[in-house]
LOTORVO-764797 format. One record per atom (N, C-alpha, C): residue in one letter; x, y, z; residue number from 1. Coordinates in Angstrom, 3 decimals. Last residue first. Example, Ala and Ser with C-alpha at 12.3 -4.5 7.8 and 13.67 -1.06 7.14 Angstrom:
PT   rest         xx         yy         zz    nr
PT      S     12.850     -2.250      7.080     2
PT      S     13.670     -1.060      7.140     2
PT      S     12.900      0.030      7.870     2
PT      A     13.190     -5.690      7.800     1
PT      A     12.300     -4.500      7.800     1
PT      A     13.200     -3.300      7.800     1
# end
This chain:
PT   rest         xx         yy         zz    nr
PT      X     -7.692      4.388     35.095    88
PT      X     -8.169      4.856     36.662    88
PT      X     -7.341      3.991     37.149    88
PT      X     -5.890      5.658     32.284    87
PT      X     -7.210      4.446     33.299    87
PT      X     -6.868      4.878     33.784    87
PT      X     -4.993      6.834     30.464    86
PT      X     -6.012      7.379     30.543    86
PT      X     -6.105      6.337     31.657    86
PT      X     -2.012      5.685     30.711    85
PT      X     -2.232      6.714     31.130    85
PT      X     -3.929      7.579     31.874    85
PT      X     -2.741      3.211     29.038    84
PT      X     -2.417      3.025     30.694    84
PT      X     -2.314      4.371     31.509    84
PT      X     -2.700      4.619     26.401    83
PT      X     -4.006      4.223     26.700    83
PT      X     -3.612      3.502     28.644    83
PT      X     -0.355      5.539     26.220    82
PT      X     -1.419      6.583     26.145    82
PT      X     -2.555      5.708     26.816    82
PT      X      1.360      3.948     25.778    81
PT      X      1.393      4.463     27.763    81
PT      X      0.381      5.548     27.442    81
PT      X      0.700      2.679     23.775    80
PT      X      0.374      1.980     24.694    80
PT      X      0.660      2.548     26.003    80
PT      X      1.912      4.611     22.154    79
PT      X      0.503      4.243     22.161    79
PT      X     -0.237      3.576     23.503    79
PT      X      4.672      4.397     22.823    78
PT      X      4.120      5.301     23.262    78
PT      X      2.396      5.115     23.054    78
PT      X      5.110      1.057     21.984    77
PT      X      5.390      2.116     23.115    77
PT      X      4.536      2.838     23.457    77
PT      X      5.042      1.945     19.203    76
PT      X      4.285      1.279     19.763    76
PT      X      3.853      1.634     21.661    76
PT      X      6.895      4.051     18.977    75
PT      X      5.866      4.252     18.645    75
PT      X      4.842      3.473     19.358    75
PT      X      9.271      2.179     19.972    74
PT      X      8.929      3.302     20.218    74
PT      X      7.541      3.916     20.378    74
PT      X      8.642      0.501     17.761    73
PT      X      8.665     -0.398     18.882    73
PT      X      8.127      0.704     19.763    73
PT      X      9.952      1.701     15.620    72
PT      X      8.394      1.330     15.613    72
PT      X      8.040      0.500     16.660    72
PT      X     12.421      1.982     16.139    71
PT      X     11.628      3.225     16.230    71
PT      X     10.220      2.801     16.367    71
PT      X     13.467     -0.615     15.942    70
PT      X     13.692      0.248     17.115    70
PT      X     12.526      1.133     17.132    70
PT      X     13.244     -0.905     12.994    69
PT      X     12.161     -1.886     13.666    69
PT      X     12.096     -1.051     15.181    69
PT      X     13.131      1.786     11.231    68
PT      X     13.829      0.586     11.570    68
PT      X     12.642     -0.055     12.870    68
PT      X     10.438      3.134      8.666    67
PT      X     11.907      2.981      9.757    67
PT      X     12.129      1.878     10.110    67
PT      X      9.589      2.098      6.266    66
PT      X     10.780      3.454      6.683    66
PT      X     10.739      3.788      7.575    66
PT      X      7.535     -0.269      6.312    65
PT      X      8.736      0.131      5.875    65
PT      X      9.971      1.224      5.378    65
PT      X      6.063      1.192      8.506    64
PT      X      6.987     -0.287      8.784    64
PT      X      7.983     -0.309      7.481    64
PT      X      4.226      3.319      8.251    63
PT      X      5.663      3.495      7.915    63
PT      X      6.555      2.106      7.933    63
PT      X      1.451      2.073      7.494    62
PT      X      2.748      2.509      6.328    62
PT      X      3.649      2.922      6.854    62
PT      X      1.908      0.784     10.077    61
PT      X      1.533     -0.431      8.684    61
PT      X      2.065      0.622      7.601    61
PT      X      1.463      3.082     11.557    60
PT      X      2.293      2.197     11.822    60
PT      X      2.419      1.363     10.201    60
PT      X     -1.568      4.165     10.430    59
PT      X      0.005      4.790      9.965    59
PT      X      1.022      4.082     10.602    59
PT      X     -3.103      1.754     11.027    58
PT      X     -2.335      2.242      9.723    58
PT      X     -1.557      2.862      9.352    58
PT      X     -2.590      2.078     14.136    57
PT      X     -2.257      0.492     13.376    57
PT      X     -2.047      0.975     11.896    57
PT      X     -4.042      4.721     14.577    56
PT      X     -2.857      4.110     14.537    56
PT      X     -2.276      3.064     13.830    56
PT      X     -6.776      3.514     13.684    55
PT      X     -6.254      5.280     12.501    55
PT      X     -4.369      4.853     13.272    55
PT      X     -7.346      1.634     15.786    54
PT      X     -7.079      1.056     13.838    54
PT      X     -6.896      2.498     13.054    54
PT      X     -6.886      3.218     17.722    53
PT      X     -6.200      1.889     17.610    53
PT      X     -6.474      1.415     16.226    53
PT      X     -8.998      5.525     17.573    52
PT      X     -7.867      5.465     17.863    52
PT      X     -6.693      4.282     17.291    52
PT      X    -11.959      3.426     17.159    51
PT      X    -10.923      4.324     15.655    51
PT      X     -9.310      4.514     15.767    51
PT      X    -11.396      2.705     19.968    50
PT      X    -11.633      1.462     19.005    50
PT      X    -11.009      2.409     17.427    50
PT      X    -11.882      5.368     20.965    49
PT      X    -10.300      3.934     21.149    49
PT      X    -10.540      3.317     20.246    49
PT      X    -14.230      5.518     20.234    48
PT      X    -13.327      6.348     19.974    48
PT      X    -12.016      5.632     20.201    48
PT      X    -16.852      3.228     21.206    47
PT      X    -16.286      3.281     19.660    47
PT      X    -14.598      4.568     19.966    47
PT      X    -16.372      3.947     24.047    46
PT      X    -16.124      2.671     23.461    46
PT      X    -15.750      2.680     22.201    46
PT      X    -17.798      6.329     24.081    45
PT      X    -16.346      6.172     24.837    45
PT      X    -15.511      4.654     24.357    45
PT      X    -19.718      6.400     22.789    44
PT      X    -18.733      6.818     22.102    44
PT      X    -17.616      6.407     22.838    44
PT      X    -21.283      4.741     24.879    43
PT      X    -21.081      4.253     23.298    43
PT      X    -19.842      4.674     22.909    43
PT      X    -21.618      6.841     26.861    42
PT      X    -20.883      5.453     26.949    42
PT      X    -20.535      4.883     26.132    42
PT      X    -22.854      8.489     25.291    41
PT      X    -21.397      9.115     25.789    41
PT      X    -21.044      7.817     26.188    41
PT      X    -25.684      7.115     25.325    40
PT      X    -24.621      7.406     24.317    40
PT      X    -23.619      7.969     23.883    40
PT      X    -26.092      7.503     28.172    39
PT      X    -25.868      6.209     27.419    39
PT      X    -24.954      6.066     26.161    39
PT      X    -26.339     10.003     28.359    38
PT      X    -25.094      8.761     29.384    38
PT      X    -24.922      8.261     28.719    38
PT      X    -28.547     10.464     26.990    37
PT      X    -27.599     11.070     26.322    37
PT      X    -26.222     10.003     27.290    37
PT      X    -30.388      8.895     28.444    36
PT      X    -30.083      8.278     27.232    36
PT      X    -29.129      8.829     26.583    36
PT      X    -30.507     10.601     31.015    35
PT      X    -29.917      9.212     31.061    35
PT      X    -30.036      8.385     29.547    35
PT      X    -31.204     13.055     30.308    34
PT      X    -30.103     12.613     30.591    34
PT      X    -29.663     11.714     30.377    34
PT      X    -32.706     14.091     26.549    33
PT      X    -33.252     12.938     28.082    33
PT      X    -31.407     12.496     28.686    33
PT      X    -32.650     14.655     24.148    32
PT      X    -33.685     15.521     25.511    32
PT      X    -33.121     14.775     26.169    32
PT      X    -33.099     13.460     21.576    31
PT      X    -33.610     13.063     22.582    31
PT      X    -34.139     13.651     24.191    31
PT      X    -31.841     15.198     20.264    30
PT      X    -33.204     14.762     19.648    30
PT      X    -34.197     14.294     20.975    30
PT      X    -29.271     15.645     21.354    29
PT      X    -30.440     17.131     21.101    29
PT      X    -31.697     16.358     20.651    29
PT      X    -28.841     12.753     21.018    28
PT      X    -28.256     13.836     22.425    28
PT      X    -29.637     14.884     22.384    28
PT      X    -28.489     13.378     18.256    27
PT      X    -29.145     12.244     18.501    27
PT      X    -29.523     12.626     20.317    27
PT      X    -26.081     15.080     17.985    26
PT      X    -27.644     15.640     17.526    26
PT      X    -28.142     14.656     18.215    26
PT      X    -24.091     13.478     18.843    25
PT      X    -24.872     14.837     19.601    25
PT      X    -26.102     15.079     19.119    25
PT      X    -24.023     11.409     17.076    24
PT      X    -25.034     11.008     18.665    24
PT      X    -24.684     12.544     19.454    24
PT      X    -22.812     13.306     14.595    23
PT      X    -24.172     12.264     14.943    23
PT      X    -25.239     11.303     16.386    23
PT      X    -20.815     13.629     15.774    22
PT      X    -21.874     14.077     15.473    22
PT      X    -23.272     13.981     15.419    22
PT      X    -19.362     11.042     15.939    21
PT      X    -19.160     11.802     17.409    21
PT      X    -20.827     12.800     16.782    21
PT      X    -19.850      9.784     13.614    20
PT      X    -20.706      9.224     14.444    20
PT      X    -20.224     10.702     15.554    20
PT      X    -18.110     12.013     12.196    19
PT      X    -19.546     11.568     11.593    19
PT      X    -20.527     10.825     12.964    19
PT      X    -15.735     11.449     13.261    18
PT      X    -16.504     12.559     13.459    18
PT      X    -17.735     12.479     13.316    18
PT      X    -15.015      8.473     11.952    17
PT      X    -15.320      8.502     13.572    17
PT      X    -16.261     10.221     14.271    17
PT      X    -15.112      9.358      9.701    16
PT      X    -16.264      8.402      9.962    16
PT      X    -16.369      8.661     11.726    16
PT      X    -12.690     10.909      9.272    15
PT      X    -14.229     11.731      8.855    15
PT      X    -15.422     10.508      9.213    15
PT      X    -10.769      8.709     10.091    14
PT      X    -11.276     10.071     11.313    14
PT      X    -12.671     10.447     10.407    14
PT      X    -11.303      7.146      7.976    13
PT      X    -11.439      6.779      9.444    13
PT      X    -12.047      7.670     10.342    13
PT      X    -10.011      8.874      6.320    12
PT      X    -11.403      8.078      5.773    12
PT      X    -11.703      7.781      6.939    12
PT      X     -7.428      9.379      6.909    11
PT      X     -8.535     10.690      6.974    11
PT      X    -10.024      9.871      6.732    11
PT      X     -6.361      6.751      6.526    10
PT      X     -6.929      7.255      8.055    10
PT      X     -7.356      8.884      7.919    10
PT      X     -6.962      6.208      3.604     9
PT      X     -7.823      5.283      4.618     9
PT      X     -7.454      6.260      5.994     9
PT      X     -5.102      8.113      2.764     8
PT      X     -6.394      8.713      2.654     8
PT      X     -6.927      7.385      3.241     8
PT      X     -2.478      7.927      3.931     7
PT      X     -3.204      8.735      4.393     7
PT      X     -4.637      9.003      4.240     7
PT      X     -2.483      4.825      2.306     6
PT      X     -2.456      4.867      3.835     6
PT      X     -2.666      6.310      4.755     6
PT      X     -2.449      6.246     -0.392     5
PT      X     -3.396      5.133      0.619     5
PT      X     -3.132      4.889      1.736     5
PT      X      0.033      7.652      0.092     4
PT      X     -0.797      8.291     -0.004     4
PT      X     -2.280      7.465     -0.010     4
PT      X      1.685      5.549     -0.016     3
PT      X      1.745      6.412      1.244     3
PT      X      0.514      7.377      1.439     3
PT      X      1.058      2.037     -0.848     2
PT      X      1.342      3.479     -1.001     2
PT      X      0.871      4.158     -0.081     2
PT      X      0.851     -1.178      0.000     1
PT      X      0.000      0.000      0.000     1
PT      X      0.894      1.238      0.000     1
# end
């Protein structure tokens, strides 16, 4: 996969993951109602890591081949003290 397929699948990603963040605000404004807007701040909290971790995994997958294996370990790395960072 070329560099420029591997930017336009994770702009394709993020404009989907916005699309839903949007989409359950209005859904939020349709509904009115606390405890169903919870509900669907619980959703997103679930789907947004889930984009996070596959809009990563692709730009990892195109650079794997320009850089060295060290650096992408790095990377990896750092993904992973993002998401042990956010927990309780």
């Amino acid at each position: 996969m070329d560099e420029s397929a591997v930017v336009r699948a994770m702009a394709a990603m993020r404009f989907v993951s916005g699309s839903i963040e949007i989409l359950a605000a209005l859904l939020i404004l349709r509904l009115a109602r606390v405890e169903t807007a919870v509900q669907i701040n619980a959703a997103l909290g679930l789907v947004g890591p889930a984009f996070f971790i596959a809009v990563t995994f692709l730009g990892i997958a195109g650079l794997s081949g320009k850089l060295p294996p060290a650096k992408l370990l790095l990377i990896a790395a750092g993904v992973a003290l993002v998401f042990l960072g956010g927990r309780r």
